[in-house]
C-alpha positions in Angstrom: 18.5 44.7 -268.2 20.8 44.7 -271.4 18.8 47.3 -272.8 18.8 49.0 -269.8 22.3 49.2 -269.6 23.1 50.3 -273.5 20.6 53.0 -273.0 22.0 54.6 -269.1 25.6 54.5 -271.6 24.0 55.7 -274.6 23.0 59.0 -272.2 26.1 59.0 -270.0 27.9 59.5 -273.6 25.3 62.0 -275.3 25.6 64.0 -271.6 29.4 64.1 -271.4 29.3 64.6 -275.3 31.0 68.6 -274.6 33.7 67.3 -272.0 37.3 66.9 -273.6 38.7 63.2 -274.0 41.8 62.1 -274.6 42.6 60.8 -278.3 44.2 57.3 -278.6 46.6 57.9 -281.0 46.6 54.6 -282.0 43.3 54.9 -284.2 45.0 57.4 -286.1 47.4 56.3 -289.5 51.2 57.2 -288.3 51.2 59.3 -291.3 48.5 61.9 -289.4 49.5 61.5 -286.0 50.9 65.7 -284.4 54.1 65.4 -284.1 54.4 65.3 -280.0 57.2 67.4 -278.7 58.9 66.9 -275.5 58.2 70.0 -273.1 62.5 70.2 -272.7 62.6 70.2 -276.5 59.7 73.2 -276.6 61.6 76.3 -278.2 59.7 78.6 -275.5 61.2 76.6 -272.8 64.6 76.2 -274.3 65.1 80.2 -274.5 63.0 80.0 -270.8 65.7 78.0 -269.3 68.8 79.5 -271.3 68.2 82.7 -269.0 68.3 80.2 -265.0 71.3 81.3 -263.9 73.0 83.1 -266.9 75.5 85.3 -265.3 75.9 89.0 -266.1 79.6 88.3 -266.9 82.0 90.8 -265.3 86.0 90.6 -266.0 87.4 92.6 -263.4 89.3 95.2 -263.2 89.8 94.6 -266.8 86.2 95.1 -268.5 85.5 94.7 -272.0 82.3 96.7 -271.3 82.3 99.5 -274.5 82.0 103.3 -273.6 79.8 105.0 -276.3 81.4 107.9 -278.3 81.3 110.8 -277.0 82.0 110.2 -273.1 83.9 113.0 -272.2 87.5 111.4 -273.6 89.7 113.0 -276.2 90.5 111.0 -278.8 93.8 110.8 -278.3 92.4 108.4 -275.2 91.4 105.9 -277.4 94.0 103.6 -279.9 93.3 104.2 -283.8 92.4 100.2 -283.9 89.6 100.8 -281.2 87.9 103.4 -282.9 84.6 102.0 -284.3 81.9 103.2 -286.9 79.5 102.1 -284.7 80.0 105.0 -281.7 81.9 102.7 -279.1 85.2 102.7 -278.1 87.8 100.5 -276.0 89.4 103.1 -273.7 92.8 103.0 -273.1 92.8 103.6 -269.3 94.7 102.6 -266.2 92.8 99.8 -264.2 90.1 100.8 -261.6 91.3 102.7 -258.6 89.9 102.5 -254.8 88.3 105.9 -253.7 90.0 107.7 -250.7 90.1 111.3 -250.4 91.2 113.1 -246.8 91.5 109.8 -245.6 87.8 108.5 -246.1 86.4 105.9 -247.5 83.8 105.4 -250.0 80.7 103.4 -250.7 78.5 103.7 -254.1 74.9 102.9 -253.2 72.7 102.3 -256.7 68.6 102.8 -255.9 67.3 100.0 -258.2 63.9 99.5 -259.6 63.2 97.1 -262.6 59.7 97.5 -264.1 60.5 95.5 -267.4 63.0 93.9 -268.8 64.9 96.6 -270.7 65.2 99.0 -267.1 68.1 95.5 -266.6 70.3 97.9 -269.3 70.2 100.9 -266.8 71.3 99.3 -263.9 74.0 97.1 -265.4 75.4 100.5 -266.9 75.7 102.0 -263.6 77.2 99.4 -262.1 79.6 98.8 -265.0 80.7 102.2 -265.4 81.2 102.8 -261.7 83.5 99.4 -261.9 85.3 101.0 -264.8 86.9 103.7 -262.4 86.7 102.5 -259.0 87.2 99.6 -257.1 84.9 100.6 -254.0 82.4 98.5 -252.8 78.9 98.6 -254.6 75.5 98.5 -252.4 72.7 97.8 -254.6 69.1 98.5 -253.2 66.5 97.3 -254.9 63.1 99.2 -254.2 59.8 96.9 -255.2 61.1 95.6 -258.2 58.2 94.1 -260.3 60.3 92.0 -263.0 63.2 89.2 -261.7 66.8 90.1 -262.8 69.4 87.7 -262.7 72.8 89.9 -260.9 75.3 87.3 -261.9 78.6 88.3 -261.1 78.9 91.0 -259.3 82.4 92.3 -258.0 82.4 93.3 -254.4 79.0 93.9 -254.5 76.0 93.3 -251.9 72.2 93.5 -253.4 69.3 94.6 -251.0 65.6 93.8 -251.3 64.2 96.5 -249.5 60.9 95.7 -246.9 60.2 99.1 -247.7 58.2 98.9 -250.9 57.9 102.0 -252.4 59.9 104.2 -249.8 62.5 105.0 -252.8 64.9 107.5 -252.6 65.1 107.7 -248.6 65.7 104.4 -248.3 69.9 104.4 -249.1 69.9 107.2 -246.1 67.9 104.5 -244.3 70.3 101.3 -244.9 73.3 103.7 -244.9 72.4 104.8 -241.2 71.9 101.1 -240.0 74.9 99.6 -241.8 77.5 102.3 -242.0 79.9 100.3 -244.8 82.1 103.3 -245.1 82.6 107.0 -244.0 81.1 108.4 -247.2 78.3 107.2 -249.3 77.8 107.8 -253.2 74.1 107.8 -254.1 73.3 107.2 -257.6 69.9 105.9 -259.3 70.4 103.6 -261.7 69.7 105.6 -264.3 72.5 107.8 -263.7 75.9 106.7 -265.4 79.4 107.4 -263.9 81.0 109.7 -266.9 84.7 109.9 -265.1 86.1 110.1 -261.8 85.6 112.4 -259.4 87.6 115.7 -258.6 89.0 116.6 -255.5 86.5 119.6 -255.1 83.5 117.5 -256.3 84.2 115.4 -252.8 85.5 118.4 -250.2 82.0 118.6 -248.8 80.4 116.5 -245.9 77.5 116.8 -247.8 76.8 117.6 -251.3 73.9 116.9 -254.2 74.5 116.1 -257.8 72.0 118.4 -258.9 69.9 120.6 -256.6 66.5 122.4 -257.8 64.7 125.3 -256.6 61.5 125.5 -255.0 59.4 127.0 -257.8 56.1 127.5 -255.5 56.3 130.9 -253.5 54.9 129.3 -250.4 55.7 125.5 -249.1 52.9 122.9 -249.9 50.3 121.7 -246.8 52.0 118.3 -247.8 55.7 118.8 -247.5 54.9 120.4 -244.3 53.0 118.0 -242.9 55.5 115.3 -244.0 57.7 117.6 -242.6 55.9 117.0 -239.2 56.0 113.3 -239.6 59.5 113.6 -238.5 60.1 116.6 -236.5 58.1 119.1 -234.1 60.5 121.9 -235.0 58.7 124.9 -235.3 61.9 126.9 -236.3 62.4 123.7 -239.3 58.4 124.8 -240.3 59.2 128.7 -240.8 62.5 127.9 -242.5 60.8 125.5 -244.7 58.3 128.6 -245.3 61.2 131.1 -246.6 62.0 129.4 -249.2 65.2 129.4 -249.5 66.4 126.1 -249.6 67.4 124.4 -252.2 65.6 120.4 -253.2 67.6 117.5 -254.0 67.2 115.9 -257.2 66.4 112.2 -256.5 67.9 112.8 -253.2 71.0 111.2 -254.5 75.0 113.1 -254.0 77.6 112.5 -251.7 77.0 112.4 -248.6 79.0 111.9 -244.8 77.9 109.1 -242.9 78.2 111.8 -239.8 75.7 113.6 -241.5 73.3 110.7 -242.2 73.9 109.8 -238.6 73.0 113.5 -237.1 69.7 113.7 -239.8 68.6 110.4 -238.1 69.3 111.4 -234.0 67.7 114.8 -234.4 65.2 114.1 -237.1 64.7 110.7 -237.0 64.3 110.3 -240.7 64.0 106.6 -240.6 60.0 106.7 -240.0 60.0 108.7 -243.7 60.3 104.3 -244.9 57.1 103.5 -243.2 55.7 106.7 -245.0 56.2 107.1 -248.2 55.1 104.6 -251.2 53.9 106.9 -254.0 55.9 109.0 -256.6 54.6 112.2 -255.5 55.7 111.2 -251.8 58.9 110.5 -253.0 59.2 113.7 -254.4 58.2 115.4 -251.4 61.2 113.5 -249.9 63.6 115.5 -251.9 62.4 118.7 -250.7 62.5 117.7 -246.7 65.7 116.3 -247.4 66.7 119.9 -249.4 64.6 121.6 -246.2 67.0 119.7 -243.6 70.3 119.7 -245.1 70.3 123.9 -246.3 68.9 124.0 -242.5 72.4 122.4 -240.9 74.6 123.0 -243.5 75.6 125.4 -246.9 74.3 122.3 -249.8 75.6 122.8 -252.3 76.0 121.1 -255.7 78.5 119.6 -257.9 76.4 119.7 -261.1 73.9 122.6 -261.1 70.6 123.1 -261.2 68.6 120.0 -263.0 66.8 122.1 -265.1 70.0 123.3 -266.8 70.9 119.5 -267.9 70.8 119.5 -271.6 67.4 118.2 -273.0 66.1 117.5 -269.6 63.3 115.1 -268.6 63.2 114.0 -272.8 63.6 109.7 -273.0 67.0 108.9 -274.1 69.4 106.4 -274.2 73.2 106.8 -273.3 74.7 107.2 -276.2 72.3 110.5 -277.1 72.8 111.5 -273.5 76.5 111.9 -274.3 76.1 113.5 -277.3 74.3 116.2 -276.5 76.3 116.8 -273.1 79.2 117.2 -275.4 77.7 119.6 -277.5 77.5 122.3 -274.8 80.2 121.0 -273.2 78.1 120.7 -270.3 80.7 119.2 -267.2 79.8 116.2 -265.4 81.2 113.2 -263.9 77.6 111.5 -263.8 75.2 111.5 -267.0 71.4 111.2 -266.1 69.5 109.1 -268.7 65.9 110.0 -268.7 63.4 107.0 -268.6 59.6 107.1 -267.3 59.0 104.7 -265.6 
């Protein structure tokens, strides 16, 4: 039976030989023991941890946040002692003003989408620059985000996780409609960067793009029409969608009435595009029935030109280039578009 017994363990060990087991540190000398770190102590979870609930710090109205050189000031704007070799400057401004013009007031929407963790730079720039002019109320929609941000502070500001994954650029018309938080709504992306404030012409419109593009196809794609027909029966919509000549939105975003949201949604119903669209080329679509319905109902017009006149369009930049070579051609603009593929 004892032999038995030594043998069945014997096996048991030889068959188990492969399977992990814990070491007793105890049978080894102090002297070669591994150094056991605490998982708190763990430099990967010490930097892990330093990021739960670090605040994107904002001092309002009084910002700290650096403009890069070349933003559209003189230099007579900025004090000798600001001036640094490294491009930035402290501007010497009056605090942040609330937008009203003819008695309206204004909303800035930012269409956020975060795919890693440097696309956190173009957002807090948008909003940062926005807050360094105005004191308006900031709408933040984020669109199917795949990396967590941390917003931190945020100064009158409400953030929106879109149900709509994917929908994009439609989807500010879409929340705008449904919540109505002021007469007039200011669509950026957050890629684009306020540059100044706005003129009084650059807001006399009910409805008006930052940068508009024409339809370079002589005849309308089988797929914006039939987008196009998601959303309305029109057959008078159809042929002027076929005579070309509208003009597109860029990104969908400008400024834009919430009367005119309002009448796009009772007579187009423009709320089912949401349910629609989820891939880039859809979105881009959107900017052309948008283009298609708006130059339908109104004169669009807008502020900035045609897209494909921005200096070194569509090349990857950062803002500080951006701002360079807008200054070179003295190309006028209150909002700088930095070009990032995402």
């Amino acid at each position: 039976m004892h032999i038995k017994l030594n043998w069945f363990l014997y096996m048991s060990s030889w068959a188990n030989r492969h399977i992990p087991q814990r070491r007793d540190l105890s049978q080894i000398p102090e002297l070669f023991r591994p150094v056991i770190v605490p998982r708190v102590e763990r430099p990967e979870v010490v930097l892990s941890e330093s990021f739960q609930g670090k605040e994107n710090e904002v001092v309002y109205p009084e910002s700290d946040w650096k403009l890069p050189a070349f933003s559209g000031y003189s230099k007579s704007d900025y004090s000798k002692s600001d001036y640094s070799t490294k491009n930035t400057f402290s501007v010497k401004r009056t605090p942040a003003i609330e937008l009203i013009h003819n008695e309206k007031t204004y909303v800035f929407v930012i269409l956020r989408n975060i795919q890693k963790t440097n696309d956190n730079d173009l957002w807090l720039a948008c909003y940062h620059s926005i807050r360094q002019f105005y004191t308006n109320q900031i709408i933040i929609i984020d669109d199917n985000s795949s990396v967590n941000t941390v917003n931190g502070k945020l100064v009158n500001t409400e953030i929106i996780q879109s149900e709509f994954n994917g929908a994009g650029e439609i989807l500010p018309y879409y929340y705008f409609n449904k919540e109505k938080w002021a007469d007039t709504m200011i669509f950026m992306h957050d890629s684009m960067v306020l540059h100044r404030l706005f003129t009084d012409e650059e807001l006399d419109h009910e409805v008006v793009f930052h940068w508009h593009f024409k339809e370079t196809n002589e005849v309308v794609t089988k797929k914006t029409l039939s987008l196009l027909a998601s959303i309305t029966k029109s057959k008078e919509i159809e042929e002027f969608a076929k005579s070309n000549t509208w003009i597109g939105a860029f990104g969908c975003s400008g400024i834009i009435d919430y009367t005119i949201v309002s009448m796009l949604e009772e007579k187009y119903k423009i709320s089912k595009l949401v349910t629609v669209i989820r891939t880039r080329k859809q979105r881009e679509l959107v900017e052309r029935i948008l283009g298609i319905l708006l130059s339908f109902e109104k004169k669009v017009v807008s502020n900035f030109g045609d897209i494909l006149n921005y200096p070194y369009k569509f090349e990857t930049n950062n803002l500080q280039t951006s701002l360079y070579n807008i200054s070179q051609v003295n190309y006028n603009t209150a909002i700088v578009k930095l070009w990032r593929g995402r």
